[in-house]
C-alpha positions as CSV (number, residue, x, y, z in Angstrom):
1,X,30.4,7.6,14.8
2,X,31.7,10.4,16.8
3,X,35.4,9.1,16.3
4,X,35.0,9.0,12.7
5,X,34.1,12.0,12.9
6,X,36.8,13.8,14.0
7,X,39.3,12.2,11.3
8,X,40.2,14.2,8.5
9,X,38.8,12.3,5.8
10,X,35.0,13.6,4.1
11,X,32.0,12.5,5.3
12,X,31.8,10.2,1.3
13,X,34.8,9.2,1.7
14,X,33.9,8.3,5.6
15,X,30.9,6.2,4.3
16,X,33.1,4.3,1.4
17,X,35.2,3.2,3.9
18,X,32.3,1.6,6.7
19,X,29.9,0.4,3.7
20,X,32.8,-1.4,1.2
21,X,33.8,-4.2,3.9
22,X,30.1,-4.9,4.4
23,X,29.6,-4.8,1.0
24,X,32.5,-7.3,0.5
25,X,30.9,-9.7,2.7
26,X,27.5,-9.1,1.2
27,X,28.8,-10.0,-2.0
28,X,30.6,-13.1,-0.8
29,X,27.3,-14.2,0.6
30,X,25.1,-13.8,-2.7
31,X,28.1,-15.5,-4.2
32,X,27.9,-18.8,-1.3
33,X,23.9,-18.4,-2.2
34,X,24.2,-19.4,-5.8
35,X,27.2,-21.8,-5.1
36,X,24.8,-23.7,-2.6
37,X,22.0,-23.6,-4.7
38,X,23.6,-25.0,-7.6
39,X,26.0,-27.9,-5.8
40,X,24.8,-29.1,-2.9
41,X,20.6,-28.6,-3.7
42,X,20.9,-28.9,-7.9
43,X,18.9,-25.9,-8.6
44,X,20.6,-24.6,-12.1
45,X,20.9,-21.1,-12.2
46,X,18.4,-20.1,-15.3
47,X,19.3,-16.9,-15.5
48,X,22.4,-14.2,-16.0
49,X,24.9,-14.5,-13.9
50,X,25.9,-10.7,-14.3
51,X,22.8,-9.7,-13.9
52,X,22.0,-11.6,-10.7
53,X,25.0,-10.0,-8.9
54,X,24.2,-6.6,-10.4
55,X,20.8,-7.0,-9.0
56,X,22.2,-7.8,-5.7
57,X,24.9,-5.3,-5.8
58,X,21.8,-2.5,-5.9
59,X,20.3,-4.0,-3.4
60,X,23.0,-4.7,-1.1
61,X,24.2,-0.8,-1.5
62,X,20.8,0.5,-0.8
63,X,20.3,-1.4,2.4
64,X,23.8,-0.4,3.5
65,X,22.9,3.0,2.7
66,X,20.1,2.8,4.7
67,X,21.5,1.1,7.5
68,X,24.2,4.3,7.7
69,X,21.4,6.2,8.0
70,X,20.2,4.7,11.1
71,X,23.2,4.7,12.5
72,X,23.8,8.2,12.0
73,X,20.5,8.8,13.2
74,X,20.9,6.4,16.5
75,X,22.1,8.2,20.0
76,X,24.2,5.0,20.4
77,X,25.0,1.4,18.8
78,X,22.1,-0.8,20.8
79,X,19.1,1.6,19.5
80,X,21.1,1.4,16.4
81,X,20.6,-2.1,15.9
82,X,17.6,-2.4,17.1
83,X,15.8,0.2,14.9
84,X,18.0,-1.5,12.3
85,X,16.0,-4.8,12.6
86,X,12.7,-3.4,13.3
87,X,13.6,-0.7,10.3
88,X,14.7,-3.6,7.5
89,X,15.0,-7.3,8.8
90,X,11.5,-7.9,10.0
91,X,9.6,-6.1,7.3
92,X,11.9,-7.7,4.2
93,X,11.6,-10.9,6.2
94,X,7.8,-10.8,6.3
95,X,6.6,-9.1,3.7
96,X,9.0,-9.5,0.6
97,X,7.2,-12.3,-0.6
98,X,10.4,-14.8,0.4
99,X,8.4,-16.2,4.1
100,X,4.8,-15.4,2.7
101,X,3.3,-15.2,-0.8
102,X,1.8,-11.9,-1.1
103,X,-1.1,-12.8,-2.8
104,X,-2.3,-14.4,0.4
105,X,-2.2,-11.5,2.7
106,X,-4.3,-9.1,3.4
107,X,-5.7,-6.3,1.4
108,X,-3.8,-3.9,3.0
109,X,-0.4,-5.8,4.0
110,X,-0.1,-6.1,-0.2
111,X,-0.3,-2.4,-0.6
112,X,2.3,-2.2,2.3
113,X,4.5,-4.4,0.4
114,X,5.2,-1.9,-2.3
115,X,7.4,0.1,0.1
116,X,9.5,-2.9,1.0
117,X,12.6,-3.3,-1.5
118,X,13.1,-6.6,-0.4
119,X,9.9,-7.5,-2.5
120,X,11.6,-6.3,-5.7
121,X,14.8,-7.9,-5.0
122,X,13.1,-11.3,-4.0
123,X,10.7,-10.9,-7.6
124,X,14.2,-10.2,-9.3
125,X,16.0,-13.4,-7.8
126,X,13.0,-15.6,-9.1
127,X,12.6,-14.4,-12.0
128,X,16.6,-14.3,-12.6
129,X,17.0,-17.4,-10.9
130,X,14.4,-19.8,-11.2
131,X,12.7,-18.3,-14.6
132,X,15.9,-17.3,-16.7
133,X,13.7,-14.0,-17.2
134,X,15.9,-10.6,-18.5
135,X,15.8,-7.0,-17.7
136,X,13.0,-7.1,-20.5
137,X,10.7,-8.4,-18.1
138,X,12.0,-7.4,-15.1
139,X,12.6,-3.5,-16.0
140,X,10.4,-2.4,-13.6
141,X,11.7,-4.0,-10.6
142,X,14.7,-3.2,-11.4
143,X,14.0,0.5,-11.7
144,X,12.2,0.5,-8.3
145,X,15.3,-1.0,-6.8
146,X,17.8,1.0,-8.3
147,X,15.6,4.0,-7.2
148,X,15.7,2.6,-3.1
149,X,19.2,2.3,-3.9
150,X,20.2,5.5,-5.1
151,X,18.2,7.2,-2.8
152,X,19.6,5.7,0.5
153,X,23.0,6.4,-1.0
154,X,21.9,10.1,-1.8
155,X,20.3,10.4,1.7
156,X,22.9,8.5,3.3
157,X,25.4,11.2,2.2
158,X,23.1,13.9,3.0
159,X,22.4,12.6,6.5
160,X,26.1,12.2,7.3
161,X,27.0,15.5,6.4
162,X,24.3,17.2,8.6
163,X,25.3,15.1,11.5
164,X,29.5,16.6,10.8
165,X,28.3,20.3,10.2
């Protein structure tokens, strides 16, 4: 980070340029998802297409988002990326409802689960996916995830500048 920082490009314009290529290869990745599903295992994709990867756009910008953070936040790239898993891959992993069915944990591991975006994301691809279910059933976890993701954009900006100034 400290080399970028010294460039003469904007801290925005600093954080386009590190999030679109990960974004890119997000994107490809949802894309090889639905390809898989549909080819090679025969599960028909119910839903809308546009709306699947719009889903997965918010969601993939939010967890960028908040992976800048970190790394702005991290003294160097090791506690980076381990924060980074501890921070988002182990909590989406095991409490998004993906590993686990929610309804089967505990009490209070289900009212953790409301702070994990993964579990909105993974409600959306269901209910998108397997369902054919709209935005008129899923508004509200699509709200919720639009809300992570323009927050971690909003405080991914906000961290970076504090970090140049």
């Amino acid at each position: 980070m400290e080399q970028l920082i010294s460039t003469p490009l904007r801290g925005n314009e600093l954080i386009l340029g590190k999030l679109l290529p990960y974004f890119a290869i997000g994107f490809v990745d949802v894309l090889l998802a639905v390809l898989l599903g549909e080819f090679l295992f025969r599960i028909p994709l119910r839903g809308s297409v546009g709306l699947l990867f719009g889903m997965a756009s918010i969601f993939l910008a939010g967890t960028l988002s908040l992976g800048m953070v970190v790394s702005v936040l991290s003294k160097n790239q090791l506690l980076a990326n381990q924060l980074a898993m501890v921070v988002t891959f182990v909590p989406s992993l095991l409490l998004s409802g993906f590993v686990f069915a929610i309804a089967n944990m505990p009490k209070p591991l289900q009212l953790i689960t409301y702070l994990i975006p993964a579990r909105y994301f993974v409600s959306l691809l269901k209910g998108i996916y397997l369902k054919g279910i709209g935005l008129e059933i899923l508004a509200g976890e699509a709200m919720l995830l639009a809300a992570f993701g323009a927050g971690m954009v909003f405080l991914a900006n906000a961290t970076f500048k504090k970090k140049l100034e």
